[in-house]
VMD Tcl script that draws the C-alpha trace (Angstrom):
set ca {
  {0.00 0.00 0.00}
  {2.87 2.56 0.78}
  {4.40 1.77 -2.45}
  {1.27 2.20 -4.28}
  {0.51 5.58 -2.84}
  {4.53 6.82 -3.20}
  {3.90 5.84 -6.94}
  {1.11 8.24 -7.32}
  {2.52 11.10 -5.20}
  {5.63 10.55 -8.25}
  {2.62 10.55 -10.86}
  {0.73 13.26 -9.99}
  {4.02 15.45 -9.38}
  {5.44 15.04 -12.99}
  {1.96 15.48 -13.89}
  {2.24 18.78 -12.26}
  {5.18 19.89 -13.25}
  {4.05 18.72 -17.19}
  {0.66 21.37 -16.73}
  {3.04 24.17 -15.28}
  {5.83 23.75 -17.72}
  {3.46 23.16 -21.08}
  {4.93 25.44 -23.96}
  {2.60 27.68 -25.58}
  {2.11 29.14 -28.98}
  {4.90 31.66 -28.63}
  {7.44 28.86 -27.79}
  {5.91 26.78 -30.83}
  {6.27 29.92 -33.00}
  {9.93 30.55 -31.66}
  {10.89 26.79 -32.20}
  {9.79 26.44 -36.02}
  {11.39 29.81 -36.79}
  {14.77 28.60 -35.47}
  {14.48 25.90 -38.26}
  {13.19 27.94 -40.81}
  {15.85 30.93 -40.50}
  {18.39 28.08 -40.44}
  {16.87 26.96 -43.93}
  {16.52 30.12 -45.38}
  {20.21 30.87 -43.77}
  {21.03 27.49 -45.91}
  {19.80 28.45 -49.28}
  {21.46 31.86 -49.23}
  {24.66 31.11 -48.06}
  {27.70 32.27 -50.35}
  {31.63 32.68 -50.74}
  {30.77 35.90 -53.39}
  {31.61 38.71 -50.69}
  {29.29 41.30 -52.80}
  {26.50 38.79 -52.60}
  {26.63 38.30 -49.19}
  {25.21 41.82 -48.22}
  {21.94 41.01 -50.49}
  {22.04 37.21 -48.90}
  {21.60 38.82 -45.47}
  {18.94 41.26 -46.60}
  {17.00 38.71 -48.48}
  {17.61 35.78 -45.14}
  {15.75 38.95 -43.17}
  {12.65 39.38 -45.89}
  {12.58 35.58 -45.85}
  {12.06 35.40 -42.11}
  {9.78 38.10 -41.78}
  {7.79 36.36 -44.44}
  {8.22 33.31 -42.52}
  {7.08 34.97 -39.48}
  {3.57 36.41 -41.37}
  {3.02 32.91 -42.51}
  {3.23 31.21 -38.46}
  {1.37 33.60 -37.78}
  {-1.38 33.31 -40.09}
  {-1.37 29.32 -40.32}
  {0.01 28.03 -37.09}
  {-2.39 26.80 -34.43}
  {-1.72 25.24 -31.29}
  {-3.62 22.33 -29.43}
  {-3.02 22.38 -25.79}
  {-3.13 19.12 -23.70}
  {-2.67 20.59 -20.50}
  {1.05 17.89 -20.50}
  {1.72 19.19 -24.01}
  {0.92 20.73 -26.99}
  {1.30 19.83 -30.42}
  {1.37 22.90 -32.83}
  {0.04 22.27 -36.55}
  {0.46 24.17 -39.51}
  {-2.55 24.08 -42.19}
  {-0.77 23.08 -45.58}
  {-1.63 24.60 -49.22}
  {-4.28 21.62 -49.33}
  {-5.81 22.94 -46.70}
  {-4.86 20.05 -44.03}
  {-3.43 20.40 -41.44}
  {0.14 18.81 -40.56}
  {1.76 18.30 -37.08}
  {5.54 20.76 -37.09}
  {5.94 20.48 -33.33}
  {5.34 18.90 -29.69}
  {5.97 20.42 -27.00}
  {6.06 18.70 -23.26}
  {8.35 19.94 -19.89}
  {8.48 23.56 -21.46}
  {10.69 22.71 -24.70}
  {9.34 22.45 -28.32}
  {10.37 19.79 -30.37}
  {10.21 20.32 -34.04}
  {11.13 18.46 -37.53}
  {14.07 18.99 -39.23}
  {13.77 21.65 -42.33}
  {12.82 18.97 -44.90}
  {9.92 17.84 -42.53}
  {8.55 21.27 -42.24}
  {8.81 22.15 -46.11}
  {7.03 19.36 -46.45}
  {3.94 20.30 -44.21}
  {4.01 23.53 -45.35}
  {3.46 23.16 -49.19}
  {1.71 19.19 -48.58}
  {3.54 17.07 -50.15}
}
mol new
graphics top color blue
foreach p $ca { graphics top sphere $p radius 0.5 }
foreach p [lrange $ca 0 end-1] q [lrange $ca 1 end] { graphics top cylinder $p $q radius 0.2 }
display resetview
């Protein structure tokens, strides 16, 4: 009986500390952007050293574009233990980017979420 009732003072205290620590859609929104400026940082990169002044100003129109798009098409499901953040795809479905459990997100890697995004 003692063990039984130590077990489910340990439950119900990660439980706890799961519904205190749950990320929320900021956290989601700062997670997938840390991909997605590390794409976009990706695709621009160059040795060219007059290119890489318009690299950096088109990584910053990328990410604020980036940003518009979370924004608009990013929702976020709260479990009270977690939350799973979706983003609705050009089909119109929508497709899982993130978890999030014991206040850090966990996201795909860049190929995952250009997939969601554009459905394929």
């Amino acid at each position: 009986m003692k063990k039984l009732l130590i077990t489910l003072l340990v439950l119900l205290g990660i439980g706890a500390v799961a519904v205190v620590s749950c990320p929320d859609r900021q956290d989601h929104k700062d997670a997938i952007m840390e991909v997605v400026s590390g794409a976009i940082n990706d695709g621009l990169q160059t040795s060219d050293k007059e290119s890489q002044g318009l690299s950096a100003i088109l990584g910053s129109v990328g990410s604020s574009i980036a940003g518009q798009l979370l924004e608009n098409r990013l929702t976020v499901k709260n479990y009270f233990v977690c939350s799973i953040g979706e983003i609705k795809d050009l089909d119109g479905e929508d497709q899982r980017v993130s978890v999030g459990v014991f206040g850090h997100v966990f996201t795909g890697d860049k190929e995952q979420l250009k997939e969601a995004i554009s459905g394929k």
